[in-house]
C-alpha positions as CSV (number, residue, x, y, z in Angstrom):
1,X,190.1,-8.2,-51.4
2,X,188.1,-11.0,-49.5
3,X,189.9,-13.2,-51.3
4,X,193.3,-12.2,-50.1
5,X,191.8,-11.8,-46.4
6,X,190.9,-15.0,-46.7
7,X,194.4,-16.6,-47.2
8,X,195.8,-14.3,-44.7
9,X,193.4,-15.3,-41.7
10,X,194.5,-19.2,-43.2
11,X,198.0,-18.8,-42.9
12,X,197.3,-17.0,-39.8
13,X,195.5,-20.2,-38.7
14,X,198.0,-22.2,-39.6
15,X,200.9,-20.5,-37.7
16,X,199.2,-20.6,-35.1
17,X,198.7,-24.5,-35.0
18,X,202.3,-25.2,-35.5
19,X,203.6,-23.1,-32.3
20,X,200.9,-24.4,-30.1
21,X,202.7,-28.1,-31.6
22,X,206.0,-26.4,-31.0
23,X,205.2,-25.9,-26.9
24,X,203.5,-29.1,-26.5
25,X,206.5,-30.6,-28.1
26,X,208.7,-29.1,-25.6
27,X,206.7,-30.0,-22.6
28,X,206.4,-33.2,-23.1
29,X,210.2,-33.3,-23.6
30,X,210.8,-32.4,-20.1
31,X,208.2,-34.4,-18.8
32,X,209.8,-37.2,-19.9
33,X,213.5,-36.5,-19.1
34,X,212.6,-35.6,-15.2
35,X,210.6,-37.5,-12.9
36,X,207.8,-35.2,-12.0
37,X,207.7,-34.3,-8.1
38,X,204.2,-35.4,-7.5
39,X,201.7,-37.0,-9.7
40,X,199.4,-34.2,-11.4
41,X,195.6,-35.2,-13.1
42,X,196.1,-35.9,-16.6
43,X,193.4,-34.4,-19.1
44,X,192.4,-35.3,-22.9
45,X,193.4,-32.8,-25.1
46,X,190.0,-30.9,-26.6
47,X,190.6,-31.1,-30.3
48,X,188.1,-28.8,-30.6
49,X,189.3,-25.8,-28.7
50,X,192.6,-26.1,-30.4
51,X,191.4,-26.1,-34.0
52,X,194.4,-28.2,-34.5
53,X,196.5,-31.4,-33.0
54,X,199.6,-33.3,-34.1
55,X,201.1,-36.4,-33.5
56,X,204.3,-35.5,-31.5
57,X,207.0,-38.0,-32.2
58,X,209.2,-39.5,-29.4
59,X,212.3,-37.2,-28.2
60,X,215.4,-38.8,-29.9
61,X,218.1,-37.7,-27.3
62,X,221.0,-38.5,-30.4
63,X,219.7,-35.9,-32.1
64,X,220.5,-32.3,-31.6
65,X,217.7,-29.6,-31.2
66,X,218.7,-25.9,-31.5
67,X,217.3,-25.8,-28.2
68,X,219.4,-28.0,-26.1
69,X,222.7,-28.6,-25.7
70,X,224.4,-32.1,-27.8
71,X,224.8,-35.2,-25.7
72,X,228.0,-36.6,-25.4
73,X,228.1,-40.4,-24.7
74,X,229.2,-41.3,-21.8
75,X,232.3,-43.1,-21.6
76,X,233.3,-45.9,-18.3
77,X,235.9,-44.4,-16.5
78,X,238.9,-47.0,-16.3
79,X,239.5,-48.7,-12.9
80,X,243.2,-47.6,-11.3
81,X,245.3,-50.6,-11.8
82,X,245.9,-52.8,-8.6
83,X,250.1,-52.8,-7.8
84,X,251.3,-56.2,-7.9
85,X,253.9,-55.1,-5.2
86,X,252.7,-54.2,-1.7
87,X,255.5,-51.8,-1.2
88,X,253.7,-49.7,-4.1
89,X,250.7,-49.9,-2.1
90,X,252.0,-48.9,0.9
91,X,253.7,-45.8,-0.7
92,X,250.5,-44.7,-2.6
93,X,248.7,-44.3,0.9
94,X,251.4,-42.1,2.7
95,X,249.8,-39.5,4.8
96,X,252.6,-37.8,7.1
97,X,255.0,-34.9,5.9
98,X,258.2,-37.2,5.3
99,X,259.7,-34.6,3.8
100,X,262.0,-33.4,6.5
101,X,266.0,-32.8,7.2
102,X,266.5,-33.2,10.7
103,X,270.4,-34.3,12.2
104,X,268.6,-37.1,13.9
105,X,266.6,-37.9,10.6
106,X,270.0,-38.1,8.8
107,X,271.7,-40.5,10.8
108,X,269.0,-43.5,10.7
109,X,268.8,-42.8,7.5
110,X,272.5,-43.7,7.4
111,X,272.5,-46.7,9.8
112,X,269.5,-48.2,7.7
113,X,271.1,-47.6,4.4
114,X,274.1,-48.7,5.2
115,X,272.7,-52.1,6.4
116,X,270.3,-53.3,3.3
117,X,270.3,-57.0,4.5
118,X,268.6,-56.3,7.5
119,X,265.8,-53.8,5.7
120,X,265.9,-57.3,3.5
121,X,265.4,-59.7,6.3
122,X,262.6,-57.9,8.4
123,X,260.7,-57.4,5.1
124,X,261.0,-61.2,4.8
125,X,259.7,-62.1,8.5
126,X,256.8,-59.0,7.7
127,X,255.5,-61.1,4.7
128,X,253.5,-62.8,6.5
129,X,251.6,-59.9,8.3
130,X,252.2,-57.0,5.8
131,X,249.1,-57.5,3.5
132,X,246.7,-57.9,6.2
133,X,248.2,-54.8,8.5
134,X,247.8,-52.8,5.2
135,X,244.6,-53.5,4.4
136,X,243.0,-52.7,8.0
137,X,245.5,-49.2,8.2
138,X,243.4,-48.4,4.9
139,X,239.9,-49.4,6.3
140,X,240.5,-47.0,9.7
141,X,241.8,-44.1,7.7
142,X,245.8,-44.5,9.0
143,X,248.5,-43.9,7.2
144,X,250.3,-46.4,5.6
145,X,253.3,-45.6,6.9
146,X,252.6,-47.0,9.9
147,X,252.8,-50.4,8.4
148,X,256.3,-50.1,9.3
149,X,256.2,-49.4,12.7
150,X,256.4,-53.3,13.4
151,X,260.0,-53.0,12.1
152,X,260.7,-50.2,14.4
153,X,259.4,-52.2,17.1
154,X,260.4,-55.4,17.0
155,X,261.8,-56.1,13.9
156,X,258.7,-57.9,12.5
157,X,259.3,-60.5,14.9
158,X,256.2,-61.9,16.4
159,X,257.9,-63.6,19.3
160,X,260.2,-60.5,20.4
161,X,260.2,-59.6,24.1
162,X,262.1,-56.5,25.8
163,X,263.3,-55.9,29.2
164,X,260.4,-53.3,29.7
165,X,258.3,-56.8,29.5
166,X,256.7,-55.7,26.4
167,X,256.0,-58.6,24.0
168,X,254.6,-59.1,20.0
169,X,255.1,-57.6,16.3
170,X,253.4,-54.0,18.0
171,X,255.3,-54.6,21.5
172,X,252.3,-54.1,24.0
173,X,253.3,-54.2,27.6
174,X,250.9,-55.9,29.8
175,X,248.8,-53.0,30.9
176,X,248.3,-51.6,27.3
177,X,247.4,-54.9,26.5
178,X,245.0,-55.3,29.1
179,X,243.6,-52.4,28.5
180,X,243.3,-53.3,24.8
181,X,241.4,-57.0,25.5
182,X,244.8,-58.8,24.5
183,X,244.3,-61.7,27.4
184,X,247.8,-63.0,28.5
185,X,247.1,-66.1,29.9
186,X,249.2,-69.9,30.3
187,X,247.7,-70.7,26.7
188,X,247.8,-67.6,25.1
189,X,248.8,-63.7,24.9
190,X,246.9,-61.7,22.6
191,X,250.3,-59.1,22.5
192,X,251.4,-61.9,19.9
193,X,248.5,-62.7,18.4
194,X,248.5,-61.0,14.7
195,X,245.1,-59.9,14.2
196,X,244.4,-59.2,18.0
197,X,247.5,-56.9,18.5
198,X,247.1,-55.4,15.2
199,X,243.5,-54.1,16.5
200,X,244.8,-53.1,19.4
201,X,247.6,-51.2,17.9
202,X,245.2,-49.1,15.4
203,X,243.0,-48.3,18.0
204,X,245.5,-47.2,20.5
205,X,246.9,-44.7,17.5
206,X,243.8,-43.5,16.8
207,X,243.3,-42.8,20.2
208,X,246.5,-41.2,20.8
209,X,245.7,-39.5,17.1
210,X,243.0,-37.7,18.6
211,X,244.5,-36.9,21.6
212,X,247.1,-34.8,20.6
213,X,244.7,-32.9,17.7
214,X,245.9,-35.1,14.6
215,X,249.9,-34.7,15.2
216,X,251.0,-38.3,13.9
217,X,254.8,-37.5,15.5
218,X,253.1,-36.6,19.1
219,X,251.0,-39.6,18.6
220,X,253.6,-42.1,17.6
221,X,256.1,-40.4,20.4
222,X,253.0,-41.0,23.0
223,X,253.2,-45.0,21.4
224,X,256.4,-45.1,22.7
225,X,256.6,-43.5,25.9
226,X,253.1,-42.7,27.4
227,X,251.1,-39.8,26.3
228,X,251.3,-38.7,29.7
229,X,255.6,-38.4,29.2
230,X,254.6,-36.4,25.8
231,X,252.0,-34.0,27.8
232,X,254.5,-33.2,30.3
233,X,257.2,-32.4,27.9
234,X,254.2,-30.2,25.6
235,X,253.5,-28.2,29.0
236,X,256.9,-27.3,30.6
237,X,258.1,-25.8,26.2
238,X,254.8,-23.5,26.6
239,X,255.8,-22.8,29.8
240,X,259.0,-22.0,28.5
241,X,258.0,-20.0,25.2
242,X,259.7,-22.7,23.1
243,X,257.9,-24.3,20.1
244,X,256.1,-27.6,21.1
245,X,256.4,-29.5,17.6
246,X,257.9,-33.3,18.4
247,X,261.3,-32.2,17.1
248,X,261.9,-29.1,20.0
249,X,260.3,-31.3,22.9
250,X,262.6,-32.9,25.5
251,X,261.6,-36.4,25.9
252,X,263.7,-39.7,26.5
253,X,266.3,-40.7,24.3
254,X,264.5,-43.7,23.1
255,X,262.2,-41.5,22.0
256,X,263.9,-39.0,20.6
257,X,265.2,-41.9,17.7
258,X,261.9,-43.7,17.9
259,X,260.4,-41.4,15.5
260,X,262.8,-40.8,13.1
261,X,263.5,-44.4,12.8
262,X,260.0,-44.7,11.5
263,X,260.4,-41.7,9.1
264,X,264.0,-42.5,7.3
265,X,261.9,-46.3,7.3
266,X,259.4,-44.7,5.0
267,X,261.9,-42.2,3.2
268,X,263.4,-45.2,2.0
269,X,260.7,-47.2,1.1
270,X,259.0,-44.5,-0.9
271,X,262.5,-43.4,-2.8
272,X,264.6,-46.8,-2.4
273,X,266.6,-46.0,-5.7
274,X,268.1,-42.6,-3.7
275,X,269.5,-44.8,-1.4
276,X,271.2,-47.6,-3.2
277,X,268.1,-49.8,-1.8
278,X,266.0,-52.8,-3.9
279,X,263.0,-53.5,-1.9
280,X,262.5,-57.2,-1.3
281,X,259.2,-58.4,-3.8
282,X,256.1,-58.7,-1.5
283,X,253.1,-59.5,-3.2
284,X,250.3,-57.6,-2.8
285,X,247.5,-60.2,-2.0
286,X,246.4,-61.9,1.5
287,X,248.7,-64.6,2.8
288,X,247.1,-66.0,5.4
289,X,242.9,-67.6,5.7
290,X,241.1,-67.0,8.9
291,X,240.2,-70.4,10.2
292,X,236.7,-70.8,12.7
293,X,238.3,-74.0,14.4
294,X,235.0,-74.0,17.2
295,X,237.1,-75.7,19.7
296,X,240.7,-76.9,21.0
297,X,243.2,-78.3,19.2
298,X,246.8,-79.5,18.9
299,X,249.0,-77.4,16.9
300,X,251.1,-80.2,15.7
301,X,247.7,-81.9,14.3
302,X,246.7,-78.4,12.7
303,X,249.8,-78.3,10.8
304,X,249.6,-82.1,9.6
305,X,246.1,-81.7,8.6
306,X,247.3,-78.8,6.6
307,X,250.2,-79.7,5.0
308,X,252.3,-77.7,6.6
309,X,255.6,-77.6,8.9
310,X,255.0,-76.8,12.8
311,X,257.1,-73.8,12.8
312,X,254.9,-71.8,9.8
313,X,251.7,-72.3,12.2
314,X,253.5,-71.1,15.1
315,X,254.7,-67.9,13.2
316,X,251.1,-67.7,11.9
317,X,249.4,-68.0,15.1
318,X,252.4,-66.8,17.8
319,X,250.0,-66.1,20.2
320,X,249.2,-69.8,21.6
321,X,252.2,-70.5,24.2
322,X,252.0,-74.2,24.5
323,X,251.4,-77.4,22.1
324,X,247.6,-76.4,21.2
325,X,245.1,-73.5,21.2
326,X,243.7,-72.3,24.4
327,X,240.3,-74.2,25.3
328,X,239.5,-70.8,26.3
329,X,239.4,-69.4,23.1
330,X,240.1,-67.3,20.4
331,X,238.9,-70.3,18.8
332,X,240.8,-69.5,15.1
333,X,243.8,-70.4,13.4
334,X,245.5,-68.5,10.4
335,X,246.5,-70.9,8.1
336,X,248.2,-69.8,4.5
337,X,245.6,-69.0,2.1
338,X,246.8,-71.8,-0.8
339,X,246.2,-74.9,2.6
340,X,243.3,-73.0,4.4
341,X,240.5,-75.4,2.0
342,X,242.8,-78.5,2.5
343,X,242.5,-77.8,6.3
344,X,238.5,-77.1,6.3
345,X,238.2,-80.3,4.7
346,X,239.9,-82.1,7.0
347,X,238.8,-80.3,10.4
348,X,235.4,-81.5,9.6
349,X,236.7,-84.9,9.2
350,X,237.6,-85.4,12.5
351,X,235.5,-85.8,15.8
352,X,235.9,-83.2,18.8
353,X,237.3,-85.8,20.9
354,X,240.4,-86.1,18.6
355,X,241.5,-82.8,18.7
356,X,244.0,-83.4,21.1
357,X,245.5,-86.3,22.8
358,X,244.4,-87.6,26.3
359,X,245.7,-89.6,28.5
360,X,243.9,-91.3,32.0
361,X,246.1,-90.5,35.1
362,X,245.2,-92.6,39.0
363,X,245.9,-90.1,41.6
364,X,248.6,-91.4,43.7
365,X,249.8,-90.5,47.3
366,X,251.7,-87.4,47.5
367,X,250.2,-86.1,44.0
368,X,248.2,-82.4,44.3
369,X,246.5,-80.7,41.1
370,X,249.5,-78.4,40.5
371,X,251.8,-81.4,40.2
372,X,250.2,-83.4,38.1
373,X,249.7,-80.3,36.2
374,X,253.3,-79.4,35.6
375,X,253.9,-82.9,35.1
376,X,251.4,-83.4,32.0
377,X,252.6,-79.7,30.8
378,X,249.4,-77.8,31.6
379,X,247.5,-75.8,34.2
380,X,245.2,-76.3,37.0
381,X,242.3,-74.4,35.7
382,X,242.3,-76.9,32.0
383,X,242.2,-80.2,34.5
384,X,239.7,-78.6,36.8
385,X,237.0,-77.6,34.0
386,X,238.1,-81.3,32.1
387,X,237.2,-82.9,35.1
388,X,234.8,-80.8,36.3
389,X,236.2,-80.3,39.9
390,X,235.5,-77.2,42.2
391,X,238.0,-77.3,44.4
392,X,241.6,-78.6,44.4
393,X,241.2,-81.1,46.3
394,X,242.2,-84.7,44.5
395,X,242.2,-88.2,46.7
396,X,244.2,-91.3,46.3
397,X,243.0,-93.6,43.5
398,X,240.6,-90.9,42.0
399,X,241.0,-91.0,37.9
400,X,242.0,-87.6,35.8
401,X,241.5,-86.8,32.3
402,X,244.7,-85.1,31.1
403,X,244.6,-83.1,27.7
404,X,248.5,-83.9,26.3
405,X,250.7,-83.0,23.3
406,X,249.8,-85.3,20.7
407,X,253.7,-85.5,19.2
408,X,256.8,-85.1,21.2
409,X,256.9,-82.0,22.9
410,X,260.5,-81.1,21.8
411,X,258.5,-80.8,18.3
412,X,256.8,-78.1,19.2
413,X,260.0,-76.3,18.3
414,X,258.0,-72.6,19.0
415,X,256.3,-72.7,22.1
416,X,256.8,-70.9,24.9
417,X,259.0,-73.1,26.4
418,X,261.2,-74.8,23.8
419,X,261.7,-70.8,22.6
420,X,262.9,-70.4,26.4
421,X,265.2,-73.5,26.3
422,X,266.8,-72.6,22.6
423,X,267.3,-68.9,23.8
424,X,269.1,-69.9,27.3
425,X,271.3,-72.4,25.0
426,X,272.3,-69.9,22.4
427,X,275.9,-68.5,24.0
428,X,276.4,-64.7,23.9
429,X,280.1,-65.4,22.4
430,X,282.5,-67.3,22.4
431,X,284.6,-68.7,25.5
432,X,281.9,-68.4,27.9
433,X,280.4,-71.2,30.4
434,X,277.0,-71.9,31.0
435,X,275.8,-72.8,34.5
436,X,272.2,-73.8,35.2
437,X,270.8,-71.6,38.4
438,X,267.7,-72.7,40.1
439,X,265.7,-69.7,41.9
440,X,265.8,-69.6,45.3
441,X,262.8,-68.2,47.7
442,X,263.9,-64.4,48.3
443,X,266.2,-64.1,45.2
444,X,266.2,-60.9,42.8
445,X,267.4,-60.8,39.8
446,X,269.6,-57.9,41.3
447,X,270.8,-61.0,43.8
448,X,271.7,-63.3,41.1
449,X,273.2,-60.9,38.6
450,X,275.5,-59.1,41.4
451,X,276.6,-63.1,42.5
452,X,278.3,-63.8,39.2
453,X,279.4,-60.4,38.2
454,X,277.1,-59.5,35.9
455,X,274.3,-56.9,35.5
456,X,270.4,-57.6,36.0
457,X,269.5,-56.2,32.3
458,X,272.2,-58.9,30.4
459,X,270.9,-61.7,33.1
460,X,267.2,-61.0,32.0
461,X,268.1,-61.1,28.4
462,X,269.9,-64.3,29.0
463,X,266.7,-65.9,30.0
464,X,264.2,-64.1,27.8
465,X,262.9,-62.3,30.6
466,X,261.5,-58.5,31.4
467,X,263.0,-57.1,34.5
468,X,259.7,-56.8,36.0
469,X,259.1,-60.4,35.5
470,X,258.4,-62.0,38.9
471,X,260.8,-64.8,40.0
472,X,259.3,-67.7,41.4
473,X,261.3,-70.2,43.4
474,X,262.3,-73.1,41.6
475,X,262.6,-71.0,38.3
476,X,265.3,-72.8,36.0
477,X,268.0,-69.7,35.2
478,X,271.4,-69.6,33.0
479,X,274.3,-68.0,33.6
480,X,276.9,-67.3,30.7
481,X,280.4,-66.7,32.9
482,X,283.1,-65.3,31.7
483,X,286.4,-65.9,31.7
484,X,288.4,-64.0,34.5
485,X,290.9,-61.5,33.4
486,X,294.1,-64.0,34.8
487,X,292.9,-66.5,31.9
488,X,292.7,-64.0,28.8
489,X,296.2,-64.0,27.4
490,X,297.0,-64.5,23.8
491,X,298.3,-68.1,24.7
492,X,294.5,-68.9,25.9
493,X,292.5,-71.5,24.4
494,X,289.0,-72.0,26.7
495,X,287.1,-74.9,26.2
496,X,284.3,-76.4,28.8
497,X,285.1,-79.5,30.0
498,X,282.3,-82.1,31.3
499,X,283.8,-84.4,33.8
500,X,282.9,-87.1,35.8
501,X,283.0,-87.1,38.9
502,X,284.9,-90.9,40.0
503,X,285.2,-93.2,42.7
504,X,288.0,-91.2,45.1
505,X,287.2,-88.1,43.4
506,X,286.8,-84.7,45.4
507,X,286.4,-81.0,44.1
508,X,290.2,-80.4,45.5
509,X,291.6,-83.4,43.5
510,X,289.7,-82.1,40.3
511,X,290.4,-78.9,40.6
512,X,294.0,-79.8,40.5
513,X,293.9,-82.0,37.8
514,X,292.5,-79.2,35.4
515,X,294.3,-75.8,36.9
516,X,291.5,-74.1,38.2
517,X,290.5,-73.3,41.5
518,X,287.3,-75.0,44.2
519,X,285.4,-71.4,43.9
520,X,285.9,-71.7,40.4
521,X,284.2,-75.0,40.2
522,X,281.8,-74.3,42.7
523,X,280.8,-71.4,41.0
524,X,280.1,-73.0,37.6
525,X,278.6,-75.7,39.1
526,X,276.1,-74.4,41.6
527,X,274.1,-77.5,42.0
528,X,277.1,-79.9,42.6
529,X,279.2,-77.0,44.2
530,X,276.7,-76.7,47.1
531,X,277.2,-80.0,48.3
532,X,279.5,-81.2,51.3
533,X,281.0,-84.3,49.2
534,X,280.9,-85.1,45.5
535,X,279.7,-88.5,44.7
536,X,280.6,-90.6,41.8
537,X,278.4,-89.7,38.6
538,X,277.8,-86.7,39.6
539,X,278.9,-83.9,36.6
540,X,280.6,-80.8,36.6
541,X,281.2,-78.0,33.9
542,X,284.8,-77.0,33.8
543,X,286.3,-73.9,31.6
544,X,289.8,-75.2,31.1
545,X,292.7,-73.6,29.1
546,X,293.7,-76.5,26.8
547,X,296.4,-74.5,25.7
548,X,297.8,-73.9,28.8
549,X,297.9,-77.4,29.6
């Protein structure tokens, strides 16, 4: 009987021992799977007091316990493959409710299905500003649809300028602009410049985003017209009882067809196939390099250094107006990515004083500041800082360092002023006459349109102007006449004549000689018209009917 007791009370003993192993097994387990909240005293075990201690061996987390649930490895989680088209990306980051069938919806859906070639040729002049819009709409949260507003716009073209005087790829007009820190200067305006305008332009729409409690049609509707127009038109269809969603609101006509150009824009882009569409290949990767350049510097040198044509820095950097940067800064050029390291290189290469050409003029009697600035094709601000005069007061014989266009300046096929001259030389059609104008003190553009029986809008576009523009006196204008109604019969063949005016020669003699009348002549020829006599050399511009005889 002791006997038995005995090897009860031992297996007893022994039981005992292997669950106090069991729960010292555990704990230590989950001691060293969590980090413990705050550090604790450790203390020896007392081998003693426990009779009995075990070596536990090291948690193997591969192995399964019946107490804890099996591990399952964990496996990398593939990265989403980058589109090699940008129009994929732009589609995968649409935001706005496209999904709509509206009768003014429907018919620029039409218009810009039924023209692909254009959808084709903005997409080529966006290639070079897509990528980079994209990638900041993404970083501020904006749709991507509103990558496209540029071809709503303007058409993707950074040099485009409307009557309403509003100018770049996002058409800011001066106010907005200002009010946006796009500087308009004689050098530069920051409405063309691609990354200033494009900054601009997503902060304006977040604003406006905000404004109008996260509607992206109110928002874009207030981009167009003024929030203020969109407020108005909000208030008097509450007033009314009427819905106040963009679609019911009475606003201008513009903007009635603003927004649904933007929408069948992004209709088509995300579904091209539905509409008998092929999106034009943009790759999606960064075109351009930004370029620290730390000072000024002649375009035409920029483009040389980089190996490229003038034209593709222009388009890059449309914000400089003249032959270089502005000496007032932003001191950057965008160069394309493959000739931005090529450029760095050679930048460094050169000193400051060779960024741009000078030239050493003697004042001479009869010369002030501004004349010897339009003469040298700058401003008086650049030759007061570059000669470090505080007044514009010059003196005979006194010496002036004159920053100049290092190349031709009929090069500099892009700046502000060969653009002017190529637009006022490009005829609206055919059998029209040009006559050069030059302003007058107290003309309008009203004045001048109303004198040659046109209208003020077609004058301004004539001469790449907004009708606000102001017209100073001496102001270079054309004038594309047309035809009177007498001389368009189907036996009518107008050319333009350029004669010479010769020794015996008066306006009545030449008039008869090529069947027109004096006015006529006077009329085309402002400058020679205005005179009392004609003198031998002088030119006129006829518009004869060589048909006719």
């Amino acid at each position: 009987m002791t006997y038995k007791f005995f090897w009860v009370c031992l297996v007893s003993l022994t039981l005992s021992a292997c669950q106090t192993a069991s729960k010292i097994e555990k704990n230590n387990t989950s001691a060293d799977l969590l980090e413990p909240a705050e550090e604790v005293d450790m203390v020896e075990a007392d081998t003693e007091k426990l009779g009995f201690i075990d070596t536990v061996p090291p948690v193997n987390v591969t192995e399964e316990t019946p107490d804890e649930e099996p591990i399952e490895p964990v496996i990398a989680a593939s990265k989403p493959k980058i589109p090699d088209d940008l129009w994929d990306r732009i589609r995968a980051g649409y935001q706005m409710d496209i999904d709509l069938d509206r009768p003014r919806l429907s018919s620029q859906l039409r218009w810009f299905s039924s023209h692909p070639s254009y959808l084709d040729r903005v997409s080529k002049r966006g290639e070079r500003y897509l990528y980079y819009i994209v990638d900041e709409l993404e970083k501020a949260g904006i749709p991507t649809e509103i990558a496209l507003l540029p071809i709503v716009e303007s058409g993707f073209d950074p040099f485009g300028y409307s009557h309403g005087r509003a100018s770049g790829p996002w058409q800011f007009i001066p106010s907005t602009g200002q009010m946006y820190g796009l500087d308009q200067t004689w050098w530069y305006d920051g409405r063309r410049d691609i990354i200033g305008s494009t900054q601009a332009a997503i902060a304006y729409l977040t604003r406006l985003h905000k404004m109008f409690d996260g509607d992206w049609l109110h928002a874009l509707a207030s981009y167009n017209s003024g929030e203020g127009t969109v407020r108005r038109a909000i208030r008097k269809n509450q007033k009314a009882g009427k819905p106040t969603d963009f679609w019911s609101l009475d606003l201008p006509r513009e903007t009635r067809a603003y927004v649904p150009k933007l929408i069948a824009l992004a209709k088509i882009i995300k579904n091209p196939e539905k509409y008998n569409y092929s999106t034009y290949f943009i790759p999606n990767k960064p075109y351009f390099d930004v370029v620290n350049i730390g000072g000024q510097l002649d375009l035409a040198q920029a483009a040389e250094m980089a190996g490229v044509s003038i034209d593709e820095v222009y388009l890059l950097n449309p914000g400089f107006n003249q032959w270089a940067t502005s000496p007032d800064g932003p001191h950057r050029l965008l160069m394309p990515i493959s000739k931005a390291k090529q450029f760095r290189t050679k930048l460094a290469e050169i000193p400051n004083k060779e960024r741009v050409t000078w030239v050493r003029y003697t004042v001479e009697a009869g010369d002030n500041l501004l004349l010897v600035a339009k003469e040298h094709n700058t401003t008086v601000n650049v030759l007061q800082n570059v000669n470090k005069i505080s007044s514009t007061m010059i003196r005979v014989g006194q010496e002036l360092m004159i920053p100049v266009a290092g190349n031709k300046i009929e090069s500099y096929t892009l700046s502000s002023h060969q653009r002017l001259l190529a637009k006022q030389s490009r005829a609206p059609n055919r059998n029209r006459i040009k006559i050069n104008y030059t302003v007058n003190p107290g003309d309008s553009l009203w004045l001048i349109s109303n004198k040659y029986d046109t209208d003020s809008k077609t004058l301004a576009r004539w001469n790449n102007m907004g009708l606000g523009d102001p017209l100073i006196p001496g102001k270079k204008l054309v004038v594309w006449l047309e035809p009177k109604q007498s001389e368009k019969s189907t036996r009518s063949v107008m050319k333009k004549v350029v004669y010479t005016i010769r020794s015996g020669d008066s306006l009545a003699l030449v008039a008869n000689k090529f069947k027109v009348s004096i006015n006529d002549i006077r009329d085309w020829n402002p400058n020679v018209g205005s005179k009392k006599y004609v003198q031998p050399g002088d030119t006129v511009t006829l518009l004869v009917n060589v048909v006719g005889g």
